[in-house]
TORLUMKOL-230714 format. One record per residue (C-alpha): y, z, x. Coordinates in steps of 0.05 Angstrom, whole numbers, padded with zeros to 5 digits, always signed. Last residue first. Example, Ala and Ser with C-alpha at 12.3 -4.5 7.8 and 13.67 -1.06 7.14 Angstrom:
2
c2:-00021&c3:+00143&c1:+00273 $
c2:-00090&c3:+00156&c1:+00246 $
END
This chain:
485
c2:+00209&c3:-00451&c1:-00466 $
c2:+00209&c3:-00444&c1:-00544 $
c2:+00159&c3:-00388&c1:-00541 $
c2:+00172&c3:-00362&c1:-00473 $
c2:+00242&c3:-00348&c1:-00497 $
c2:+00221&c3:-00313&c1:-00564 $
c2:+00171&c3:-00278&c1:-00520 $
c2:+00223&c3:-00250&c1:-00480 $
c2:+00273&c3:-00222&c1:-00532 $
c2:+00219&c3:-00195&c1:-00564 $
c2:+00197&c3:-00153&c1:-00507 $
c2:+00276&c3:-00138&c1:-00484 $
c2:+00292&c3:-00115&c1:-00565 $
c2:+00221&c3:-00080&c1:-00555 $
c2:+00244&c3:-00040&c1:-00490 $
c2:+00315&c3:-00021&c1:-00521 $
c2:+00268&c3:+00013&c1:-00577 $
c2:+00226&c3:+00053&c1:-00529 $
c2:+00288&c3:+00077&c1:-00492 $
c2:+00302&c3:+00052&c1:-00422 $
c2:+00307&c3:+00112&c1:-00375 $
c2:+00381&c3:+00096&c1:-00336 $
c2:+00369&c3:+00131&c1:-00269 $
c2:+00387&c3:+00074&c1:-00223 $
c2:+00448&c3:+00059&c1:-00256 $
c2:+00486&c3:-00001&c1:-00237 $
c2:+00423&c3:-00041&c1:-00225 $
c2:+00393&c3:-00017&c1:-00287 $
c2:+00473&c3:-00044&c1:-00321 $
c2:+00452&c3:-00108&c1:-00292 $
c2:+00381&c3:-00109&c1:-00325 $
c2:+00391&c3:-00095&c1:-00388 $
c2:+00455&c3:-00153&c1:-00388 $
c2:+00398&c3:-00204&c1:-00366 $
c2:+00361&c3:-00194&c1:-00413 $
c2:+00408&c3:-00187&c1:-00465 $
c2:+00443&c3:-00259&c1:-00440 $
c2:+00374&c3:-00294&c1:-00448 $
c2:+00362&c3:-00264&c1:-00512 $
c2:+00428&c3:-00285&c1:-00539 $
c2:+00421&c3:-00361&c1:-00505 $
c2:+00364&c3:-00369&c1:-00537 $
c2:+00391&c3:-00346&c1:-00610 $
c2:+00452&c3:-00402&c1:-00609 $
c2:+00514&c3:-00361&c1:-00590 $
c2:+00583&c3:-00333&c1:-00625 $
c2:+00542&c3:-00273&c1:-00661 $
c2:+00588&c3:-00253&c1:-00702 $
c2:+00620&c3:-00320&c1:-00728 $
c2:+00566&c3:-00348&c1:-00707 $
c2:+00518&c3:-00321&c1:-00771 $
c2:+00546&c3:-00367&c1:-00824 $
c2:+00504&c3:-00379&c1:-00882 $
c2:+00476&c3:-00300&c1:-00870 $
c2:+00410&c3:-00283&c1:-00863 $
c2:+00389&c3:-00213&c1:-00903 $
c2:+00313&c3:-00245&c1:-00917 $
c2:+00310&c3:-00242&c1:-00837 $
c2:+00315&c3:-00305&c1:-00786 $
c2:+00381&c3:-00305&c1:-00765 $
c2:+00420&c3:-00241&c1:-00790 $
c2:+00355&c3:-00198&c1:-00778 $
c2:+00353&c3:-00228&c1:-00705 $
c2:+00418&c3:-00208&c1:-00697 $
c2:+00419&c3:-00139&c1:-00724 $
c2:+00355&c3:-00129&c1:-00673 $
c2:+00400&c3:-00160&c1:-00609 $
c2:+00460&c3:-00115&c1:-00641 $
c2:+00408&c3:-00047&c1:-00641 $
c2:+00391&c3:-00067&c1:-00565 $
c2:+00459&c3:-00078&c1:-00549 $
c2:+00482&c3:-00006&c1:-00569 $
c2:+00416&c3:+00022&c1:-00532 $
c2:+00436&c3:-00014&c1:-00468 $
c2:+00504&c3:+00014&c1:-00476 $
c2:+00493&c3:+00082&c1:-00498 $
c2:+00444&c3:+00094&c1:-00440 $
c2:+00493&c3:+00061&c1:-00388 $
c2:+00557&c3:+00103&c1:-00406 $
c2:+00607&c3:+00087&c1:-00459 $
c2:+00675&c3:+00096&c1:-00409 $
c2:+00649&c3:+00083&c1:-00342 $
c2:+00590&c3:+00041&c1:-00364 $
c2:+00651&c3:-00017&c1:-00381 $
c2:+00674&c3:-00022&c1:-00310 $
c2:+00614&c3:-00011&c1:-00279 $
c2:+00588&c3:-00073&c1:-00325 $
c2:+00652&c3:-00116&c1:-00302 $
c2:+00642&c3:-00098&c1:-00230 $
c2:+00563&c3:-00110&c1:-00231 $
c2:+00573&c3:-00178&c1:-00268 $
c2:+00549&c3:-00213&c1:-00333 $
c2:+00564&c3:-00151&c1:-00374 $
c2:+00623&c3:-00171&c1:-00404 $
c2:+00579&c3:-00237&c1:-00423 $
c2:+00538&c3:-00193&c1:-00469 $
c2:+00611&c3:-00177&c1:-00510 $
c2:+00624&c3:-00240&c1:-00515 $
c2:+00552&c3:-00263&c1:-00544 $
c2:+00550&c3:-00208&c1:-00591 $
c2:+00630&c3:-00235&c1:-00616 $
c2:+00696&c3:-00212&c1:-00617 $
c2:+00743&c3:-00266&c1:-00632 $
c2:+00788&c3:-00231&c1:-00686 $
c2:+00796&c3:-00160&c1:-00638 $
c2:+00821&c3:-00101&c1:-00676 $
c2:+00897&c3:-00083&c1:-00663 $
c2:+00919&c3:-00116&c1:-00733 $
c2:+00935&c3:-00189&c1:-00744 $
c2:+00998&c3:-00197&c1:-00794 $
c2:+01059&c3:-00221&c1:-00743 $
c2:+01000&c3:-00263&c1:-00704 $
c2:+00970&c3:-00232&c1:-00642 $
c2:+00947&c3:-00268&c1:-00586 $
c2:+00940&c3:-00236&c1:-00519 $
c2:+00862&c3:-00222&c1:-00522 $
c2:+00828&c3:-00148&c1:-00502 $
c2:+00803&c3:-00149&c1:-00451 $
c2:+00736&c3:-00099&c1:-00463 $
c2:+00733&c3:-00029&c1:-00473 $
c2:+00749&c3:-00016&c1:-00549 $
c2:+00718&c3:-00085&c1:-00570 $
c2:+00659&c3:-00053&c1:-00559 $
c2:+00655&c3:+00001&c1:-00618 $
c2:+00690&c3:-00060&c1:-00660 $
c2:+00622&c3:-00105&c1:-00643 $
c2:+00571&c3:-00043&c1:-00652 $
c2:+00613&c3:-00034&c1:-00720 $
c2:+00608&c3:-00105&c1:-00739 $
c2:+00532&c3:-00110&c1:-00718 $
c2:+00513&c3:-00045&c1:-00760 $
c2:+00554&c3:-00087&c1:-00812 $
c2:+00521&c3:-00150&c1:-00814 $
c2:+00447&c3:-00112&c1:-00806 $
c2:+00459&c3:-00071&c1:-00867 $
c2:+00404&c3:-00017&c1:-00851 $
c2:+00444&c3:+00045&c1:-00832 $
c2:+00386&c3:+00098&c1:-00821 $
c2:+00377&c3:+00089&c1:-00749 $
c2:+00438&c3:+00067&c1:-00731 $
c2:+00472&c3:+00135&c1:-00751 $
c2:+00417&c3:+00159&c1:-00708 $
c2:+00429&c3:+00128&c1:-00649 $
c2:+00506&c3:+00138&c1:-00652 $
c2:+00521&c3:+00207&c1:-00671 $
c2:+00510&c3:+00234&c1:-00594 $
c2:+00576&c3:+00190&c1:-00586 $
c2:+00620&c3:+00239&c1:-00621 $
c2:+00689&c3:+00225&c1:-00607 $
c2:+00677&c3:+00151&c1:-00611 $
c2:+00626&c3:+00151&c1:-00667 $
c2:+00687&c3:+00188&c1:-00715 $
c2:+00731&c3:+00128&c1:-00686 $
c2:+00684&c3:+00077&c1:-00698 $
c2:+00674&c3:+00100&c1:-00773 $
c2:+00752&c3:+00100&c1:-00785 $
c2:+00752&c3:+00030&c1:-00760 $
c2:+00690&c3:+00004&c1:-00800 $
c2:+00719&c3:+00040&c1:-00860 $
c2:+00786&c3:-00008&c1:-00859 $
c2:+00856&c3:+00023&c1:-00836 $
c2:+00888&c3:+00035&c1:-00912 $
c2:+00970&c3:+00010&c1:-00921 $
c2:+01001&c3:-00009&c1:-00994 $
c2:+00970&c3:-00054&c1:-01034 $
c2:+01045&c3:-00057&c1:-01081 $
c2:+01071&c3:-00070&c1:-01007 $
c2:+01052&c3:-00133&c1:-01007 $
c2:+00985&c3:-00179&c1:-01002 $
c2:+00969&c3:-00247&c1:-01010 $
c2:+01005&c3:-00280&c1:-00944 $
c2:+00931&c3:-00321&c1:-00935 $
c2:+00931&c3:-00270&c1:-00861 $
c2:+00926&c3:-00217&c1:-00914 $
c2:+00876&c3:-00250&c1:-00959 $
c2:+00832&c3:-00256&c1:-00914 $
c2:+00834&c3:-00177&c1:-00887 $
c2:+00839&c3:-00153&c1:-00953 $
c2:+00772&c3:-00191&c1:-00962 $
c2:+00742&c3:-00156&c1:-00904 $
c2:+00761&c3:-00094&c1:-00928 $
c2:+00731&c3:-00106&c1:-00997 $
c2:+00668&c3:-00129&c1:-00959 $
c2:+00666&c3:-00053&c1:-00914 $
c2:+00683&c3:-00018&c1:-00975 $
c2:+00621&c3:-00044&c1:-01015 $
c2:+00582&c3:-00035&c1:-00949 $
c2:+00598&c3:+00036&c1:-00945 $
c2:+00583&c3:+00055&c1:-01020 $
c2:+00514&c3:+00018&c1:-01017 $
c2:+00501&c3:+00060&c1:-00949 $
c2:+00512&c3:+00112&c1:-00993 $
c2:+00471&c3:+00097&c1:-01044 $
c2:+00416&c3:+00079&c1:-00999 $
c2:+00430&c3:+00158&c1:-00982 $
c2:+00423&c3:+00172&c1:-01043 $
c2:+00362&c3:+00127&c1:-01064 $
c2:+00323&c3:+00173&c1:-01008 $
c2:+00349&c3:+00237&c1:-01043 $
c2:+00319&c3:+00217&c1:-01110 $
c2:+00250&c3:+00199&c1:-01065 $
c2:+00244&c3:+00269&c1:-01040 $
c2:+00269&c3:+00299&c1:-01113 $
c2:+00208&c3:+00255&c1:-01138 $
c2:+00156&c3:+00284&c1:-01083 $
c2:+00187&c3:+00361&c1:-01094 $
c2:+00179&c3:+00351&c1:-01167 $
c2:+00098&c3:+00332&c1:-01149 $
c2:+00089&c3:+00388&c1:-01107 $
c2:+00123&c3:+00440&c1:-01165 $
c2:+00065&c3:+00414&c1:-01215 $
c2:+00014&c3:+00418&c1:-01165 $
c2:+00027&c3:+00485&c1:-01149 $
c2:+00037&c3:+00501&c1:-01223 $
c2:-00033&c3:+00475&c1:-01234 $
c2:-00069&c3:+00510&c1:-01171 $
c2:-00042&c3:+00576&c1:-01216 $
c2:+00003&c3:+00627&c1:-01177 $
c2:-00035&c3:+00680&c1:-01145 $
c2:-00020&c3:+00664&c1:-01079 $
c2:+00049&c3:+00674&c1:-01093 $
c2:+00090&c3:+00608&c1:-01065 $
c2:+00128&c3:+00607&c1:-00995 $
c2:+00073&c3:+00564&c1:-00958 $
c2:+00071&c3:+00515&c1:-01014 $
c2:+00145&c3:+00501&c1:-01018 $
c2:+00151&c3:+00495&c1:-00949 $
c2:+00103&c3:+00440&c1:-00947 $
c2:+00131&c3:+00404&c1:-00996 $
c2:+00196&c3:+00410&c1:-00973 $
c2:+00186&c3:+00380&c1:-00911 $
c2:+00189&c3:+00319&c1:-00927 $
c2:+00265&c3:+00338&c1:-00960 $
c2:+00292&c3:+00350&c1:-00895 $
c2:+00272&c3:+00279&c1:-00869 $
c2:+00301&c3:+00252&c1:-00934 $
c2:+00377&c3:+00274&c1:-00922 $
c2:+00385&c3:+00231&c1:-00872 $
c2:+00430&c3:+00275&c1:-00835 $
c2:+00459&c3:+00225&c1:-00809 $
c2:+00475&c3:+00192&c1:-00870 $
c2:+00506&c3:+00251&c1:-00910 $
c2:+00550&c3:+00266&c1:-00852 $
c2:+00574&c3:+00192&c1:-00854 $
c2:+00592&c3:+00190&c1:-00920 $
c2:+00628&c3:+00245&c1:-00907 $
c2:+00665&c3:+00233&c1:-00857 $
c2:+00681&c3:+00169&c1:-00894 $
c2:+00712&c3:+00213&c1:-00955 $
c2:+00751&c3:+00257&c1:-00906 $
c2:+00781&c3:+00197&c1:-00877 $
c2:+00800&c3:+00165&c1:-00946 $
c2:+00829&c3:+00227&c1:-00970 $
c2:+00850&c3:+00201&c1:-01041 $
c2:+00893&c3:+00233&c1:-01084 $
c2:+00939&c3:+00180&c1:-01053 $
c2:+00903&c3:+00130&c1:-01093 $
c2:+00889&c3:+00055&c1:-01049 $
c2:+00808&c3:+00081&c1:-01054 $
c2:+00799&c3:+00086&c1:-01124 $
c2:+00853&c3:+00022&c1:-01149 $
c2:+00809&c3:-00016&c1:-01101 $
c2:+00745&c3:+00001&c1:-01114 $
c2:+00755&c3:-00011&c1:-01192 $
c2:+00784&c3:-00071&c1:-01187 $
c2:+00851&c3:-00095&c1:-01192 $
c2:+00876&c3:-00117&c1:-01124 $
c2:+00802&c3:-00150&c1:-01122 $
c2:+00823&c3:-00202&c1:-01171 $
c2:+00899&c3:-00205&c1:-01152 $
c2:+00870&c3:-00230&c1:-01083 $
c2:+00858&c3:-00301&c1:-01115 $
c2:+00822&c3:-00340&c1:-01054 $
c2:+00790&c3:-00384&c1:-01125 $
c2:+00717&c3:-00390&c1:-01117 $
c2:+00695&c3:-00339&c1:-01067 $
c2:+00747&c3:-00292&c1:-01107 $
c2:+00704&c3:-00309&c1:-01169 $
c2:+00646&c3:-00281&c1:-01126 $
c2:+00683&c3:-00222&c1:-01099 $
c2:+00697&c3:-00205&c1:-01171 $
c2:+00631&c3:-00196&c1:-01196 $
c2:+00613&c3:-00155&c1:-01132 $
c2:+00666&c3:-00113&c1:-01141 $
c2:+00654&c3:-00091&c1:-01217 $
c2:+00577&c3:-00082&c1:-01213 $
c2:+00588&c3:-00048&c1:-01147 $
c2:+00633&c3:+00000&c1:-01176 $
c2:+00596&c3:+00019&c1:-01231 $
c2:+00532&c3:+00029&c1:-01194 $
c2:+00571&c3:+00071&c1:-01150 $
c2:+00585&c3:+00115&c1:-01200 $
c2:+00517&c3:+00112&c1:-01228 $
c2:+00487&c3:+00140&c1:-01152 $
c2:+00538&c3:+00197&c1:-01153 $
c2:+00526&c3:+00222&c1:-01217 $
c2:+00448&c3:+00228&c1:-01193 $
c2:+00468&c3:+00250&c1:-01125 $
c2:+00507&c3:+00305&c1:-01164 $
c2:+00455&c3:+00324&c1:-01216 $
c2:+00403&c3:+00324&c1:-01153 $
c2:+00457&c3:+00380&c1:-01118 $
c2:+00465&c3:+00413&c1:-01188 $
c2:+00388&c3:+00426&c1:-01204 $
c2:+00373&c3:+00469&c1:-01155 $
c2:+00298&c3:+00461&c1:-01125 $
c2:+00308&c3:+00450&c1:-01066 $
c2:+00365&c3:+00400&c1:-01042 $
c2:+00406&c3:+00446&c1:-01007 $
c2:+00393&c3:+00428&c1:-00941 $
c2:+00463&c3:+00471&c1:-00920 $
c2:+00490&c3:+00405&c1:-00890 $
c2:+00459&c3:+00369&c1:-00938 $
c2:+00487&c3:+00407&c1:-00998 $
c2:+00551&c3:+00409&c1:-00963 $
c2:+00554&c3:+00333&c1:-00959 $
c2:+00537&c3:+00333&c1:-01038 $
c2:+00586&c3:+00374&c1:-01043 $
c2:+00639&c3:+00333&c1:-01005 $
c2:+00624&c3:+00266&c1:-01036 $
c2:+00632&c3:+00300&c1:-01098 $
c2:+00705&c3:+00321&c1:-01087 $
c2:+00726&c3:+00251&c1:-01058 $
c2:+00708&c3:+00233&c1:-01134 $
c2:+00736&c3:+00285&c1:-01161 $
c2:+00806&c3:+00276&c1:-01122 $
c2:+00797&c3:+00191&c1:-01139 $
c2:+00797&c3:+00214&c1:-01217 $
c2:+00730&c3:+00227&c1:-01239 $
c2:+00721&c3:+00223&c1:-01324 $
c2:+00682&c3:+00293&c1:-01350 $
c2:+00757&c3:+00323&c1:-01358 $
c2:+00767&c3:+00261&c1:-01412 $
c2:+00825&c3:+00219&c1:-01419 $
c2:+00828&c3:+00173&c1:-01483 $
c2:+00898&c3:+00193&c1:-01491 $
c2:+00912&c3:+00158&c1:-01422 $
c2:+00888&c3:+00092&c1:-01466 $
c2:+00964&c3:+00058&c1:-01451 $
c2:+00989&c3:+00083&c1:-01390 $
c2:+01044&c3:+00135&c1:-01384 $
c2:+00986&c3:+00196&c1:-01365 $
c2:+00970&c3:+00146&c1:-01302 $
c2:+00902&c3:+00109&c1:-01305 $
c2:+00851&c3:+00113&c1:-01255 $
c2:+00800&c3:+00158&c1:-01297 $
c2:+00731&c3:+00130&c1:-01283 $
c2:+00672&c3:+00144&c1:-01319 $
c2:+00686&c3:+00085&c1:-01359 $
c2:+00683&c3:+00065&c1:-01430 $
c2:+00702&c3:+00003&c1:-01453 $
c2:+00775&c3:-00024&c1:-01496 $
c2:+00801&c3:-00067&c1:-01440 $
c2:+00729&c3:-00107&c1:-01441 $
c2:+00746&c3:-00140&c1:-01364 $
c2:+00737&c3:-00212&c1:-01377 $
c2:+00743&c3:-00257&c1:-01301 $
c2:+00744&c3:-00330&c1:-01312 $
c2:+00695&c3:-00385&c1:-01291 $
c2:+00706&c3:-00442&c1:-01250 $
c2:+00635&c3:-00485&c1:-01249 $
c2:+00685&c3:-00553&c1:-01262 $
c2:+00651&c3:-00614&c1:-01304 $
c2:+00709&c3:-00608&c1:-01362 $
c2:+00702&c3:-00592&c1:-01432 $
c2:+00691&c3:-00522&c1:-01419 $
c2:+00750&c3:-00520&c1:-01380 $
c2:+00810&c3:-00495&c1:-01414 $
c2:+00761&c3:-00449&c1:-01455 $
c2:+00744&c3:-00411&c1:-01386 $
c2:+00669&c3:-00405&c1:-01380 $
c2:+00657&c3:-00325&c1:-01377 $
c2:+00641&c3:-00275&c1:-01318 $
c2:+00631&c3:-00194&c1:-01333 $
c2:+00669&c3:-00137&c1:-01339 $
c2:+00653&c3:-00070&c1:-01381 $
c2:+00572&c3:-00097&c1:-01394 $
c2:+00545&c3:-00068&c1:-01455 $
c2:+00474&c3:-00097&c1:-01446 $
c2:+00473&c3:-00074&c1:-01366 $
c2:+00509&c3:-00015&c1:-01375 $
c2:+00472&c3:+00010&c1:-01431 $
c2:+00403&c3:+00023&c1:-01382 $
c2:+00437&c3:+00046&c1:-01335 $
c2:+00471&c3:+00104&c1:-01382 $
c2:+00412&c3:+00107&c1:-01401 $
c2:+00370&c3:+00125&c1:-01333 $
c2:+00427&c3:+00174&c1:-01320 $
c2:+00420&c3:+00218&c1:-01393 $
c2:+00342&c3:+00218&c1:-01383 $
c2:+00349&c3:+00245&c1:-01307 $
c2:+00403&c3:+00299&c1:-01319 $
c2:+00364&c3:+00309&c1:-01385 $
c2:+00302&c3:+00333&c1:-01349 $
c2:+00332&c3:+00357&c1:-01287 $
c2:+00369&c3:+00408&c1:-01335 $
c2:+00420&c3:+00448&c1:-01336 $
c2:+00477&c3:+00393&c1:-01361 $
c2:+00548&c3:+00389&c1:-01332 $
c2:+00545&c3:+00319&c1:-01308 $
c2:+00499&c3:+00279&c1:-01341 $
c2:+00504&c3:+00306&c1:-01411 $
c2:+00580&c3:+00291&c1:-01399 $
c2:+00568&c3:+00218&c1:-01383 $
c2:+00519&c3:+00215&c1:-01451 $
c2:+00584&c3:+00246&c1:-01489 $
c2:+00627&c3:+00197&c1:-01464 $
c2:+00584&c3:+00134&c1:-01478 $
c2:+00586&c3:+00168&c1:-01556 $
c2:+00657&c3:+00181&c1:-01546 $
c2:+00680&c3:+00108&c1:-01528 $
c2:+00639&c3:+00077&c1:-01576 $
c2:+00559&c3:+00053&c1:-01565 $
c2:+00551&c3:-00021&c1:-01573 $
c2:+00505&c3:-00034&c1:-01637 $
c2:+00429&c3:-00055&c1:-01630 $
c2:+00406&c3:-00100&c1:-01687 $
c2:+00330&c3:-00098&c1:-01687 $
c2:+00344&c3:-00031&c1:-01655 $
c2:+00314&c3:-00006&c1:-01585 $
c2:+00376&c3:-00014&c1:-01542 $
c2:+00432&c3:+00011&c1:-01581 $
c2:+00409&c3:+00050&c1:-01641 $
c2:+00339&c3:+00079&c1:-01610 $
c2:+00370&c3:+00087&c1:-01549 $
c2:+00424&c3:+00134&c1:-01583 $
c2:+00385&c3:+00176&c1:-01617 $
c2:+00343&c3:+00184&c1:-01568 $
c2:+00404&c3:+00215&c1:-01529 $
c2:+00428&c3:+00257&c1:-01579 $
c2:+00351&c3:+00281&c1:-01589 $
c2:+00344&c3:+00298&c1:-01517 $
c2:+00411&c3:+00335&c1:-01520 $
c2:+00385&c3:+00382&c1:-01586 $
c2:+00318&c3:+00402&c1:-01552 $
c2:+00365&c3:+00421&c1:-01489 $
c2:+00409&c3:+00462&c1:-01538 $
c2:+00348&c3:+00489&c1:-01569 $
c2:+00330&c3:+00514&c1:-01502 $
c2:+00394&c3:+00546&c1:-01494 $
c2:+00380&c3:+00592&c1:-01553 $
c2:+00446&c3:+00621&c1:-01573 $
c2:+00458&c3:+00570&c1:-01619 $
c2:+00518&c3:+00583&c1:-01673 $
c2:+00557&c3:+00535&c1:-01656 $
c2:+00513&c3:+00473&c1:-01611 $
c2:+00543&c3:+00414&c1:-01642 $
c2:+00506&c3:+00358&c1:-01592 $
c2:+00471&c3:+00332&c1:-01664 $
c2:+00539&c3:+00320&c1:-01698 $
c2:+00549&c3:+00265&c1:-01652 $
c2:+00492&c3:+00224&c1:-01688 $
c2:+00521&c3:+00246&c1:-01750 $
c2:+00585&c3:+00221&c1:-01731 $
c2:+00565&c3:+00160&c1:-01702 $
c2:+00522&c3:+00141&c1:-01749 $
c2:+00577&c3:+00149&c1:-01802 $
c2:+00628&c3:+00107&c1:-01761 $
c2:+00572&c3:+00048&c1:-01749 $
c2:+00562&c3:+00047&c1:-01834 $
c2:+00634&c3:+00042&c1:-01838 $
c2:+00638&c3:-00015&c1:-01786 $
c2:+00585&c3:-00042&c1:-01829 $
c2:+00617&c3:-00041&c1:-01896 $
c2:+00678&c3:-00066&c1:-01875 $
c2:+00643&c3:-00120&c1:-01837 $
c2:+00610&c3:-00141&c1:-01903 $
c2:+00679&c3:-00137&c1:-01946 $
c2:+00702&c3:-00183&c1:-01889 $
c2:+00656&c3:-00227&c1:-01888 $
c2:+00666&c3:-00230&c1:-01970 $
c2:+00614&c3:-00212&c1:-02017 $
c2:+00560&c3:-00259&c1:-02036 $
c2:+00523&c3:-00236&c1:-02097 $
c2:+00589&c3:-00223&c1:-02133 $
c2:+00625&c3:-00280&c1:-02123 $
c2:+00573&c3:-00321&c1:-02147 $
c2:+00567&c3:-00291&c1:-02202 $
c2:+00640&c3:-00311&c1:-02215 $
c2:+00625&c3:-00380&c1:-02184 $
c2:+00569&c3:-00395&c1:-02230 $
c2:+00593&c3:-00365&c1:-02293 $
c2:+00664&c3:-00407&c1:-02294 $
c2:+00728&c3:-00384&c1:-02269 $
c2:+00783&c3:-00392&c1:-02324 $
END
């Protein structure tokens, strides 16, 4: 017979797993009737609707981020929030709906670095990579045999959606679509999280890669499985990318403001003015952190390239990664058949390691090219560096040579942008550990060679009209000279 004590005990302490009965049931009826508040039969009134999505997603904050106790949002709650985003009518909730779904992703992290157990007891700073099988994502990369298929969603973006987006939101700029319309900012919007996403996954597992040379890592992420799909048009995707940048889709959206006012009644109220001036400001700075996005999206290829690069002269990859020429290649090409495209796609791409890789590739097109090729090297150039390419134009022959094919303003403007990518390598808060490797020169001897370089390809062409911005990379190039002279 049990005595008093431990049958009351019993009673005022129930089980752990009586209490995380209780509270998973307690978690299933939240969700419900927090779900139940997006149930829109029977409203006509789309403004309730809207009333009804602001409360879903309060609802939500309050539980998950806000709460003593916050809980992890399930599969269809995360879902529902993605599908506010994307098909809502509203810059209101398109805006509210993206800044949470931020927000969650940082305390609900999908993949993320842990201490392996083997070797917590040891001194090593190893970690493992945990991908939470079980988490949302807004992307659908799975085949309809794989397990969690039945979790598919037509809000999730397959790689044909996602090229899909790209392309309207290339339209939009292309048409300067970014008025007032709510589905071009809900697209930059969508656009901007899903890159979010996959930078959060890659960059986590490019620093474990750092640690371990383990191509399997990146062979699984996000960005990888995205861009190695055959629904995939790569090319079409970088065109893109690249439309979006050159257009630079914030210089049409200055002006927006001004256009606004011009075309409004005079009668309308100083107040609504005001009120429309002020969305035109925060659409002008939405479109700004879309094209950063973009850039974001470039580079994030660009370092997965690079990796696939490494790990393919390592004898890591097979045919299971199948065949993709990297973004800096496909980029050259487009700049190559339209060389007007140059100045300003330099303009507005700020990586300086990459602007100086694609300067370098652009190059590497016109100059000897070296004999050595191992069985897994690829046509582009290993040894290409700034200071190679300046000693190309050492001569008058071997700068005629070269001025033939890019022409002389091209060329002095191409070298002025590498001279400024350098300098940011070097000395900027983007300095790299390792900056030879591009550059191939200590700084004097770069600013010595551009100098000189300018003024060879002058002598070749007697009307070349140096461009403000070549004549600063010479000015700085100079004092930098006189200074440690």
């Amino acid at each position: 017979m049990k005595s008093p004590s431990s049958s009351s005990s019993s009673k005022r302490r129930p089980s752990s797993g009586h209490r995380n009965n209780n509270n998973n049931a307690s978690i299933a009826v939240w969700e419900e009737n927090t779900m139940a508040i997006l149930d829109s039969s029977g409203i006509k009134d789309s403004r309730d609707v809207h009333d009804d999505r602001l409360c879903f997603l309060e609802a939500v904050r309050s539980a998950s981020l806000a709460s003593e106790s916050p809980s992890a949002p399930s599969w269809r709650i995360f879902d529902a929030i993605f599908q506010i985003l994307t098909d809502c009518n509203s810059l209101e909730l398109a805006m509210a709906s993206y800044q949470l779904l931020i927000e969650l992703d940082k305390h609900y992290p999908r993949v993320y670095l842990s201490k392996s157990d083997e070797l917590e007891s040891s001194s090593s700073d190893i970690s493992k990579l945990v991908v939470v099988k079980e988490a949302w994502s807004p992307f659908n990369l799975a085949s309809g045999s794989e397990e969690g298929a039945a979790k598919d969603s037509c809000y999730l973006f397959d790689p044909l959606r996602f090229s899909n987006l790209i392309d309207d939101m290339a339209q939009a700029v292309k048409n300067l679509d970014f008025d007032f319309a709510v589905k071009p900012i809900q697209n930059s919007l969508v656009f901007q999280y899903l890159v979010n996403v996959l930078e959060v996954d890659l960059l986590l597992r490019l620093n474990l890669y750092k640690e371990t040379l383990n191509w399997s890592l990146l062979r699984e992420s996000v960005m990888n499985l995205l861009l190695g799909s055959r629904k995939l048009n790569f090319k079409s995707v970088v065109r893109d990318c690249m439309s979006i940048l050159l257009r630079r889709c914030h210089h049409s959206i200055s002006n927006n403001v001004q256009q606004l006012r011009n075309s409004e009644n005079t009668c309308c109220s100083q107040s609504d003015e005001n009120s429309k001036a002020a969305v035109a400001i925060a659409i002008s700075q939405l479109e700004k952190e879309t094209c950063v996005s973009i850039q974001k999206f470039v580079g994030l290829v660009i370092e997965l390239d690079v990796v696939r690069k490494e790990a393919d002269s390592l004898g890591q990859t097979s045919r299971v990664d199948g065949l993709r020429l990297p973004i800096t290649e496909f980029i050259v090409e487009e700049l190559t058949y339209n060389k007007d495209n140059f100045a300003p796609l330099l303009l507005v791409f700020s990586e300086p390691k990459w602007k100086l890789e694609i300067i370098l590739l652009y190059f590497s097109k016109y100059l000897i090219k070296p004999s050595v090729r191992t069985r897994r090297s690829n046509d582009t150039p290993v040894d290409v560096t700034l200071e190679s390419v300046l000693s190309n134009f050492s001569t008058t022959a071997s700068t005629k040579n070269i001025v033939k094919k890019v022409s002389s303003d091209l060329a002095s403007l191409l070298l002025a942008h590498a001279f400024q990518a350098c300098l940011s390598l070097i000395r900027g808060p983007r300095q790299i550990t390792n900056p030879t490797e591009l550059i191939g020169a200590n700084l004097l001897e770069i600013c010595s060679k551009l100098i000189s370089a300018i003024k060879i390809i002058r002598r070749v062409d007697g009307k070349l009209e140096i461009t403000s911005f070549t004549k600063e990379a010479l000015f700085t190039a100079a004092m930098i000279l006189k200074t440690n002279a």
